[in-house]
C-alpha positions in Angstrom: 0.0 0.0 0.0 2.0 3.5 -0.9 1.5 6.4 0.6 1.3 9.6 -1.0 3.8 12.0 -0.3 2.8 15.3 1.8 1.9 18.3 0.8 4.2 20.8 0.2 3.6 23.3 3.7 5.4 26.2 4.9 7.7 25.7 7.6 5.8 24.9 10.7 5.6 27.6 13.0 7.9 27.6 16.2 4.1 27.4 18.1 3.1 24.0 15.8 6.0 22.5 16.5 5.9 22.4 20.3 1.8 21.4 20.2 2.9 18.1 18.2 5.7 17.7 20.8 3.5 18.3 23.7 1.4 15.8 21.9 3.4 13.0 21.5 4.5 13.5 25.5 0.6 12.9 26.4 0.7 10.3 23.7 3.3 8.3 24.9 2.2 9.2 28.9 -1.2 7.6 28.0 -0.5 4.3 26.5 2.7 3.2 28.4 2.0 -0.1 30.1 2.4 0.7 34.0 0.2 4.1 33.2 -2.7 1.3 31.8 -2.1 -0.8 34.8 -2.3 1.4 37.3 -5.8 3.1 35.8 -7.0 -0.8 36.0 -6.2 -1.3 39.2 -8.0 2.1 40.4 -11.1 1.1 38.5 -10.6 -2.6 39.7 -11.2 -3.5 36.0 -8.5 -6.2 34.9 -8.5 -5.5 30.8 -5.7 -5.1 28.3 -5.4 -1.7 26.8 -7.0 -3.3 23.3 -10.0 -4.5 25.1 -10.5 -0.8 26.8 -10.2 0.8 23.1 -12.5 -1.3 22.1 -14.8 -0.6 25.3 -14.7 2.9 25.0 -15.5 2.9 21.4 -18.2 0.7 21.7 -19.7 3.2 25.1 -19.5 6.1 22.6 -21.6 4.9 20.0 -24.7 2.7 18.8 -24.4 -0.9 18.4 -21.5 -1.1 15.8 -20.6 -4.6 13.0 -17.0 -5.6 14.0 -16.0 -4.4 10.7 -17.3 -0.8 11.7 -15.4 -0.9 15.1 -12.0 -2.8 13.5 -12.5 1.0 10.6 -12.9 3.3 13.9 -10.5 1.8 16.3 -7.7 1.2 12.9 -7.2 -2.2 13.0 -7.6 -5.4 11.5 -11.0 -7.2 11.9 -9.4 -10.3 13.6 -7.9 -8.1 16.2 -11.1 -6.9 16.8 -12.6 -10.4 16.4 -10.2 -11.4 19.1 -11.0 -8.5 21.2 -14.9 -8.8 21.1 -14.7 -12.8 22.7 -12.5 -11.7 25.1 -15.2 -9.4 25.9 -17.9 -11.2 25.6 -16.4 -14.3 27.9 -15.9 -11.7 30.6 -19.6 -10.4 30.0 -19.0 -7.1 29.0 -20.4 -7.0 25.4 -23.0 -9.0 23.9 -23.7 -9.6 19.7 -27.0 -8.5 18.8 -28.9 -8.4 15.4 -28.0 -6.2 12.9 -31.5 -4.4 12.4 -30.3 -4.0 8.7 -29.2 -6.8 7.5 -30.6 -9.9 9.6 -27.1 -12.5 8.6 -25.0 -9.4 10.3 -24.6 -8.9 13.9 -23.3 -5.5 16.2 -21.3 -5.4 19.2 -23.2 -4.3 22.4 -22.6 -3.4 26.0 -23.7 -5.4 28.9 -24.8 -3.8 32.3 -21.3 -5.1 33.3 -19.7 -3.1 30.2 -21.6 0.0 31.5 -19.8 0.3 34.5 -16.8 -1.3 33.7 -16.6 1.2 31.6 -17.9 3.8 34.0 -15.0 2.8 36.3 -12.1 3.5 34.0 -13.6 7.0 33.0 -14.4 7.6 36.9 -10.7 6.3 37.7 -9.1 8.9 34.7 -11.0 11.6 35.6 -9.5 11.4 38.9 -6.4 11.1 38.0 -6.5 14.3 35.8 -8.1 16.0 38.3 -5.4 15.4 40.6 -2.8 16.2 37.6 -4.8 19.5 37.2 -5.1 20.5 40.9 -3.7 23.6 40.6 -5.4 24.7 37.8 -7.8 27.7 37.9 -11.1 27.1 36.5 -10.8 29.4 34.0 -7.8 27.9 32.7 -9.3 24.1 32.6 -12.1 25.9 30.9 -9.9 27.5 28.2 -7.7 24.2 28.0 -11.1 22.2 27.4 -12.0 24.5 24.7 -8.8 24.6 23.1 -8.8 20.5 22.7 -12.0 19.9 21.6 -11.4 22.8 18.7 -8.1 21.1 17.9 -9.8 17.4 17.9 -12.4 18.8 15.6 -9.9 20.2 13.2 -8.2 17.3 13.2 -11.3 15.2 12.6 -12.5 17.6 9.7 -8.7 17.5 8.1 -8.4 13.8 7.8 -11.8 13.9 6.4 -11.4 16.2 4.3 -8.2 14.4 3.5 -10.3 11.3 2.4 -12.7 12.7 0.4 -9.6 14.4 -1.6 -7.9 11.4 -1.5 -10.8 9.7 -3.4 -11.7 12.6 -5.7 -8.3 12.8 -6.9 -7.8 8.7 -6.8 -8.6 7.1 -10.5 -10.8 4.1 -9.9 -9.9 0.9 -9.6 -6.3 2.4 -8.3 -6.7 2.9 -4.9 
């Protein structure tokens, strides 16, 4: 599969290039192994950080095909198909009927989903909040703000991206 190159930019401001540093800090903070671990053990939830992607993913959004989830979370459908027994042995997600298409199934929540997953929110939000502390409101406030425009961007730029990508893609190339 080839990429395409980027697009030829301006040089990144001195401001751009310390957000995607500060980025990849929280990015690498958030998915180290003892930092998982730890959030488990607070929300006395004993899953593997692929099971909790999935989890969360699954909280924030209707009953989803594994295909669907394997798209969102951006990996293959056997991972996913791997994930979603592991899940479903431990009784967090159940398969129910696709409503569209009656051979298909989607991946649901238990009641036990539900709060697992309410635990490991509960459990990070504490954490932050301890992180934050020190804070004022009106910075948390601004902060807030700030990420959720910069999540949207980013959302809206890689689709954006995509719909170039296959405007600009002959067919039967891509």
């Amino acid at each position: 599969m080839a990429t395409s190159p980027l697009p030829a930019l301006p040089a990144a401001s001195p401001e751009v290039v310390e957000i995607e540093r500060a980025l990849t800090r929280i990015t690498y903070l958030s998915t180290r192994a003892r930092q998982h671990n730890q959030l488990m053990g607070l929300a006395g939830v004993p899953l593997d950080r692929a099971a909790v992607a999935l989890l969360r993913q699954v909280a924030d959004s209707d009953p989803l095909r594994p295909g669907e989830l394997a798209q969102r979370l951006g990996v293959e459908a056997s991972h996913v198909t791997r994930t979603v027994q592991q899940l479903q042995k431990s009784g967090y997600v159940t398969r129910v009927p696709d409503p569209d298409d009656g051979r298909a199934q989607r991946i649901q929540l238990t009641d036990a989903g539900r709060l697992a997953i309410d635990r490991i929110r509960d459990a990070g939000v504490r954490g932050m909040q301890m992180a934050l502390a020190d804070w004022t409101p009106e910075e948390l406030r601004e902060l807030a703000t700030l990420f959720h425009r910069m999540v949207d961007d980013f959302l809206s730029y890689a689709i954006d991206d995509d719909t170039e990508h296959q405007a600009t893609t002959p067919a039967g190339s891509a």
